[in-house]
N, C-alpha and C positions, 0 to 999 in steps of 0.2 A: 368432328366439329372444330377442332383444334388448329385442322390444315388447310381450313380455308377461310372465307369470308362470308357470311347467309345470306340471305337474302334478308330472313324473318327467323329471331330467335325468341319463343314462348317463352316464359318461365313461369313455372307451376303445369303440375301434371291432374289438375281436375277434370269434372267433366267441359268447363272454358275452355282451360288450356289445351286439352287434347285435341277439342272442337276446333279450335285454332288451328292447330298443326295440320290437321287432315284442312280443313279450307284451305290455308294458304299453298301449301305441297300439291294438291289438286290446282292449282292456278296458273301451274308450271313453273313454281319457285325454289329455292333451296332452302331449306326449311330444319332449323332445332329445335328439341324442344328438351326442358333441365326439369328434374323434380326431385325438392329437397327431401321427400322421404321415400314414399311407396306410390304411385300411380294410386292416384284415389284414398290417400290414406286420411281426406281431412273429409272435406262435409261432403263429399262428392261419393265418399263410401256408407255417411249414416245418414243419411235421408229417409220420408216413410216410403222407401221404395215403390213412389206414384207418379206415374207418367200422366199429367190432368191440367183441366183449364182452371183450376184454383177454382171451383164454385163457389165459395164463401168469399171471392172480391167481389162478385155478380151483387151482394148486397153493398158491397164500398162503391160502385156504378163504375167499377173499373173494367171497363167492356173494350176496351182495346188490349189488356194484357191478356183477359178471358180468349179475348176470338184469336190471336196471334198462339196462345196456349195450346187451342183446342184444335189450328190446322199443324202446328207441330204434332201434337199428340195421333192425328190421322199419319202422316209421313211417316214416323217411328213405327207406328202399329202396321202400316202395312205394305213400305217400301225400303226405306234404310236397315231397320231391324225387327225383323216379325219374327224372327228366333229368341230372339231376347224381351222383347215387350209385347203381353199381353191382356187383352180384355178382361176385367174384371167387375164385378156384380155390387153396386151398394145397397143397403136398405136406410132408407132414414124414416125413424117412426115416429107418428103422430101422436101427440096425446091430448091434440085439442080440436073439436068437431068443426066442420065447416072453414073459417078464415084460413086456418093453420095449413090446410091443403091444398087451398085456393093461394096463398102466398110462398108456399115451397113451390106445387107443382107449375107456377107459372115461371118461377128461376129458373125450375129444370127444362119447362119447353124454351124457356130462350137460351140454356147451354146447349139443348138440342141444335139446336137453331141456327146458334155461332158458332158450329163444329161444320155447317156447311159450307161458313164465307168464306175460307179458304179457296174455294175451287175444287175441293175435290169430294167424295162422301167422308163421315167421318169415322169409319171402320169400327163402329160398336153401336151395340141395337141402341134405339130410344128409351128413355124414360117411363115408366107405368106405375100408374096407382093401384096400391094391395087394399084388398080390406081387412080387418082385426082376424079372421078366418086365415085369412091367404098369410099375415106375416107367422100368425101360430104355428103354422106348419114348415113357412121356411125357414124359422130362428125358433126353435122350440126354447131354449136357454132365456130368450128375454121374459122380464116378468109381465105379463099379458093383460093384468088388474088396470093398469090404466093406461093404455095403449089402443086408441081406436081403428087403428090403420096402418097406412104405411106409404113409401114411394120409393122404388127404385131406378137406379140410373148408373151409368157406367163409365170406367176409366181404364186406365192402364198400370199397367205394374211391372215392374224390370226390376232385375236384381244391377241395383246402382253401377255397384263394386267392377263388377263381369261387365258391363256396359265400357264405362271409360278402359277398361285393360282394351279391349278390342278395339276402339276407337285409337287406340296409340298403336297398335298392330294395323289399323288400315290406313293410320298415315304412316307407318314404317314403311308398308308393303307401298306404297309410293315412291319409296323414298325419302321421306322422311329421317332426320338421326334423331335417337331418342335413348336418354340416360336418366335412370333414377336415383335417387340416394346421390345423387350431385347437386349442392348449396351455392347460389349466388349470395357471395358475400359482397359486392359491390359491383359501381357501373364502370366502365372504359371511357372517358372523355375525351374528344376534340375539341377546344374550344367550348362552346358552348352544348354542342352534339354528344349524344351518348353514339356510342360505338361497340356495346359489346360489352361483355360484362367478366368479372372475377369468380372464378368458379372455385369450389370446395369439393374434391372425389371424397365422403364419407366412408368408403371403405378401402381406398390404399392413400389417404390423407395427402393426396397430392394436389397442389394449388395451380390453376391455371388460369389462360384467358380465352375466349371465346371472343370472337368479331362479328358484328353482323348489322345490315345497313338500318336493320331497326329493330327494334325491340319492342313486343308484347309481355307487359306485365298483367297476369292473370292468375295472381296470388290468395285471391277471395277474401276469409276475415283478415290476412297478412298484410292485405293491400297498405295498412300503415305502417308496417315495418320496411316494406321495399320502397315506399317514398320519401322515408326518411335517407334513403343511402343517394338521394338528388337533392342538390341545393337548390331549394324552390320547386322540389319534385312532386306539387301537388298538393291540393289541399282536400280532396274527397276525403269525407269522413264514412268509412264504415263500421259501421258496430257487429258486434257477434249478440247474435242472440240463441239462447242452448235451446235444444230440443232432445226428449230426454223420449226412448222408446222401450218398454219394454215385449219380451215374447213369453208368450204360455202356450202348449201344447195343445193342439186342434178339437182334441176330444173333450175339453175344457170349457168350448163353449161350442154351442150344437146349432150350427144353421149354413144355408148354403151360399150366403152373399157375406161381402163384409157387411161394417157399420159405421153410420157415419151420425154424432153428435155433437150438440151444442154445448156450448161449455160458457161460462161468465165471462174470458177473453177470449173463446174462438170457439175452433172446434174438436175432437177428439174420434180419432178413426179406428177401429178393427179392423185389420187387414189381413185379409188370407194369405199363408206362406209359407208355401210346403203344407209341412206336418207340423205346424203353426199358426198361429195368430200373432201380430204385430200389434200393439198398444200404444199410441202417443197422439197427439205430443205435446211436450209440454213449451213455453215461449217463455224464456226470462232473459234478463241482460244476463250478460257475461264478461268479465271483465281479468279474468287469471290465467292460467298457460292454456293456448289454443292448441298444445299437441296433442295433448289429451284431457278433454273436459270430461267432467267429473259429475256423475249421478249421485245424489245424494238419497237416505233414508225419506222427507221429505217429496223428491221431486216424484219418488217409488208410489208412496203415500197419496201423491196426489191424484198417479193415474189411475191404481186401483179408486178411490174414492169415486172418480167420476163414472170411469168403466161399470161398477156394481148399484148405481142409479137405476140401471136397467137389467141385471144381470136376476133371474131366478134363484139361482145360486151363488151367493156371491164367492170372489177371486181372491186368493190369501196371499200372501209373500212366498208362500212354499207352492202355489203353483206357476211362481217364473221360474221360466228355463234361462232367460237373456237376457242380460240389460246393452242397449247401444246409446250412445251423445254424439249428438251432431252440432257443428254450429251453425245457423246462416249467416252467410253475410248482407248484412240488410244496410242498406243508404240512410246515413242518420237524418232525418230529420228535426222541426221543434216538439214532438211527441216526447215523451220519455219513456212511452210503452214500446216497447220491440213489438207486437202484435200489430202495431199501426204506421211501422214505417216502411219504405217503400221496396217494392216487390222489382220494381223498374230496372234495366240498366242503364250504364251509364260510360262511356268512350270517352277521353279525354289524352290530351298530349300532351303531357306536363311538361317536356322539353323535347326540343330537336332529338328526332331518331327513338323515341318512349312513347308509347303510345297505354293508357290502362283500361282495364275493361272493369267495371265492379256493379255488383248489383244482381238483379236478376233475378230466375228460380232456375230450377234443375231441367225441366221440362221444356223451355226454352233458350239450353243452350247452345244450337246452332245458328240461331237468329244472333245470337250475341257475339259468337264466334266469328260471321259474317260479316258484323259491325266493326266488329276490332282489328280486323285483317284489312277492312278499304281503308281506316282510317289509317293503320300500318304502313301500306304502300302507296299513300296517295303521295307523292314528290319521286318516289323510285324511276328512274332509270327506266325506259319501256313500256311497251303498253302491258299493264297488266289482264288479263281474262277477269271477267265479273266472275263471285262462288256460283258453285255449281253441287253443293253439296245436299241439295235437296234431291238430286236425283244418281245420288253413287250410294250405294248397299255399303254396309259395312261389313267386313269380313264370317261367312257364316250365309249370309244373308240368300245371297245367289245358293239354288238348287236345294235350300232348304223344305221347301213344300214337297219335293219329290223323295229327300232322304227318310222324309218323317213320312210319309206314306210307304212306304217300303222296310219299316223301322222292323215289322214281323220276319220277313225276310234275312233282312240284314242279324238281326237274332236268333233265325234257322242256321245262318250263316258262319257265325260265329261261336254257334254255341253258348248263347248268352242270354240272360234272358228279356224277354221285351221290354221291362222295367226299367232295366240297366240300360239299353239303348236309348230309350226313351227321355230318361234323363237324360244322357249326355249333350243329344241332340236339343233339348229346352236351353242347353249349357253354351251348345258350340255352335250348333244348325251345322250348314253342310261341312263343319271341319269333327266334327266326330267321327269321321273316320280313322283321324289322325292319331286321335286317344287308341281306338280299337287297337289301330296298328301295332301300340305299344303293349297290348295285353296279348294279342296276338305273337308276339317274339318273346312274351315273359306271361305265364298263366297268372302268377302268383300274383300279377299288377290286379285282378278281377277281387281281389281281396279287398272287403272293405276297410278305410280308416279306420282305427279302434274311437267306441262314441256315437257312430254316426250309421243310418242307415240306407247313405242315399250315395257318398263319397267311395269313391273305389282308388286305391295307391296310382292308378297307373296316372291320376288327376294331380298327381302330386309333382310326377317325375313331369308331367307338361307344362304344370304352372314353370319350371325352373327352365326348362329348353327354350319354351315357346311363349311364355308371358310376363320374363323380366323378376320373376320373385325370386329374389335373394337372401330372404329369412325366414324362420318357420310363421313369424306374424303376420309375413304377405303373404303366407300359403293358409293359414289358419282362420286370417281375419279377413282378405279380399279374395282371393282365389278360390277357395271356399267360406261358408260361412258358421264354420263350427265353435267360431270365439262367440256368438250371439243365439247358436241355434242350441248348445248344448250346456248342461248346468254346471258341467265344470269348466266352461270356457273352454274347448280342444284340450286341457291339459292330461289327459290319457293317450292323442293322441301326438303329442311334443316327441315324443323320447323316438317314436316310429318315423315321424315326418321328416326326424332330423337323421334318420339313416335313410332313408332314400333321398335326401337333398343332397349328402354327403361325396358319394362319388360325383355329383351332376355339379355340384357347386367349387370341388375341389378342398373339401375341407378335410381337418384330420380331426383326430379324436377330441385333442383338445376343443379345438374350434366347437364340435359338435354337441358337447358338453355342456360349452358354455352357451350356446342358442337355446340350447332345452332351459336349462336356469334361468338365463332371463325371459326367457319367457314362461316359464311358472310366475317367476317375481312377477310381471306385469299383471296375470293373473288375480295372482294373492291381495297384490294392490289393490286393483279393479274392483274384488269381491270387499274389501273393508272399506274402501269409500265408500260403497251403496252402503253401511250400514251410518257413516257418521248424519250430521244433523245441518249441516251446513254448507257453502260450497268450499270457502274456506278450507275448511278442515279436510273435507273430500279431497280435494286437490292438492294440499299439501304428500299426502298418501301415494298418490300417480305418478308425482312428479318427482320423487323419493327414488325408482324406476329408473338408471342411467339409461341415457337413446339405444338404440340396438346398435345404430353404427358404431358407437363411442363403447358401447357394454360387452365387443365380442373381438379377438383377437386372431390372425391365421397363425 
């Protein structure tokens, strides 16, 4: 990126930014894209890992986010990535006769509904009403005393984290150039033109410039930190609003859909995952380090309380296995609730050659990626090609339906068991072969992670080849998910990951040492904020934590 000139330089590697890169690079452009920490390390990793048309705007009459939602959510589910998102089961139960099921089930036949305007089907069955009989039997765990019924209906679900790493791998595989743990610290100016910006290598602290004939800022809740580094760089205000999730182990609560409830500002989901459930979320302002937000006693406090409304047996603090915080970046509004402000995005060119994206949800970020890239290149030099990104698979994607049908084979083949294939391919689609390949030259790779009953080493030595992780945190916390899935955060599985990183990353003992340590510290931290009372105090705790980049030495 150094040695030439872009066409279109992203900054920030979420799931915008990456959407970015792959649009613009598919256009026939020259394309960077910078991420000041990990690919996906900000909201774009803690999300309730739900690909959906937002049912709960349907009551704000927000029917144009809803149907624009729900034909994305068709496209991911069954043409860009059907490896990685899929269909998933709700229940939402009744406790009040007649209106209550005539006012839910009429939302859900019009999500039915606006999952078709798109133009294509919307790749998950419709909607059905249970009755008190039918939910007892599929959610045995709920208390049944006053629950007349039920209705379920369906969405999608992707593991966030594995999502955007692959979306910066299929704008690589374009062509694309793509660096992480590289910091803009400022813009390049012409005159009045940005031109390219001031870079920071976080790990051989070398300062640079980059040039490129425009610039995509796609920073999410940062968005006001990178408009401050332009004079007159913008006035969008976005706010961070926390969303706080906890996990508890599947056997915890007994039913075969998730759950989706009403809460006094919104709503609260159960989500299936893995050998898990997923609990949140919770919606507060947030106003302290967005590197790492901070769970507090409290926000813990609150999910249980709502979760055990309906629970048989209710949920203690000792049956979380996970806690994760996410922030959204939400369009401030005159509201002062984060639950009510807006979901929308929003494009704007704060100066010659800047163009910013903010706003949004998860689930529609290639529409937004879309929007950021024409307003990017509208003045450039040449005809540019309209996106085309609704109809290019993401890496995985192609031959996946036939790997996974053949998954028994392929584990006659290998010698491996079908479980194990099976997973990978949920993981990789058609590049699981690639992991194989490396268990296949080294047995001992079929070893599982110490912690974890689904992760196997040879996932380890990939993430660092093949998916840009360059710490045990990006191997622990996005490349897998053992920092939320297991109760001691991955930290049994620290001291193991950082010797198979070791020869792949070049590091020596020292170095190695110190990855393991700080990352127990991040740990340590993480578990004593969940216990304080505030967010204050929580976060003072986190941020105690030096960065990884600035924490480890070669």
């Amino acid at each position: 990126m150094r040695s030439r000139v872009l066409d279109v330089l992203v900054i920030g590697g979420g799931i915008v930014g990456a959407g970015s890169a792959l649009d613009a690079v598919t256009r026939g452009l020259d394309v960077g894209i910078l991420e000041a920490q990990d690919w996906a390390s900000g909201t774009s990793s803690r999300s309730s890992k739900l690909v959906h048309g937002g049912i709960r705007y349907l009551e704000q009459l927000d029917f144009p986010l809803v149907q624009e939602a729900l034909t994305e959510r068709g496209l991911l589910l069954q043409s860009i990535a059907p490896h990685l998102v899929r269909p998933i089961r709700f229940l939402y139960p009744l406790h009040h006769r007649l209106w209550e099921r005539v006012y839910i089930g009429a939302g859900m036949m019009l999500y039915d509904l606006l999952s078709y305007t798109g133009g294509r089907t919307p790749g998950v069955p419709h909607h059905r009403h249970l009755s008190k009989r039918q939910v007892a039997l599929a959610a045995p765990s709920l208390r049944s005393s006053n629950i007349i019924g039920g209705l379920s209906y369906y969405d999608g679900q992707v593991d966030d984290a594995r999502y955007v790493v692959t979306l910066v791998r299929t704008a690589a595989s374009f062509g694309a150039h793509a660096a992480n743990r590289v910091r803009v610290e400022g813009f390049l100016t012409e005159g009045e033109r940005i031109v390219g910006v001031k870079a920071h290598d976080l790990l051989t602290d070398e300062h640079f410039e980059i040039r490129a004939k425009s610039v995509i800022n796609s920073t999410g809740v940062w968005t006001g930190e990178t408009q401050a580094m332009v004079a007159d760089g913008g006035r969008l205000r976005v706010r961070a609003s926390k969303g706080v999730h906890i996990l508890i182990p599947r056997a915890k609560f007994q039913s075969i859909m998730g759950l989706l409830l009403r809460t006094e500002k919104s709503v609260l989901f159960v989500i299936p995952w893995g050998k898990h459930w997923i609990i949140g979320t919770t919606d507060t302002d947030w106003h302290l380090d967005k590197v790492h937000p901070s769970a507090t006693a409290a926000d813990i406090d609150y999910l249980l309380e709502h979760v055990n409304t309906v629970m048989e047996t209710p949920l203690t603090r000792d049956d979380i296995e996970g806690v994760y915080v996410g922030l959204r970046p939400l369009l401030a509004g005159e509201s002062d609730e984060t639950s009510k402000l807006s979901r929308e995005h929003v494009v704007a060119n704060p100066a010659p050659g800047l163009t910013l994206i903010a706003g949004g949800k998860w689930t529609t970020y290639r529409v937004m990626a879309q929007d950021a890239v024409d307003a990017a290149v509208d003045g450039l030099d040449g005809l540019i090609p309209p996106s085309i990104t609704d109809r290019v698979p993401l890496l995985g994607a192609c031959g996946y339906v036939a790997e996974f049908s053949r998954r028994e084979r392929t584990a006659a083949e290998t010698g491996l068991s079908v479980a194990l294939v099976t997973h990978l391919l949920h993981r990789y689609g058609s590049m699981a072969p690639d992991v194989l390949a490396l268990i296949a030259e080294n047995a001992s790779l079929a070893t599982l992670v110490p912690g974890t009953t689904d992760y196997v080493q040879a996932e380890v030595i990939y993430a660092a080849t093949h998916e840009g992780a360059l710490h045990i945190e990006d191997v622990l916390d996005r490349r897998t998910r053992l920092a939320i899935e297991t109760s001691d955060r991955g930290a049994a599985a620290a001291p193991v990951v950082a010797k198979l990183l070791a020869p792949v990353l070049g590091w020596n003992a020292t170095r190695a040492k110190a990855e393991v340590a700080n990352y127990l510290a991040w740990v340590e931290a993480e578990l004593a904020s969940q216990r304080q009372d505030d967010d204050v105090a929580a976060n003072a705790l986190s941020v105690a934590v030096p960065p990884i980049g600035l924490a480890t030495t070669l």
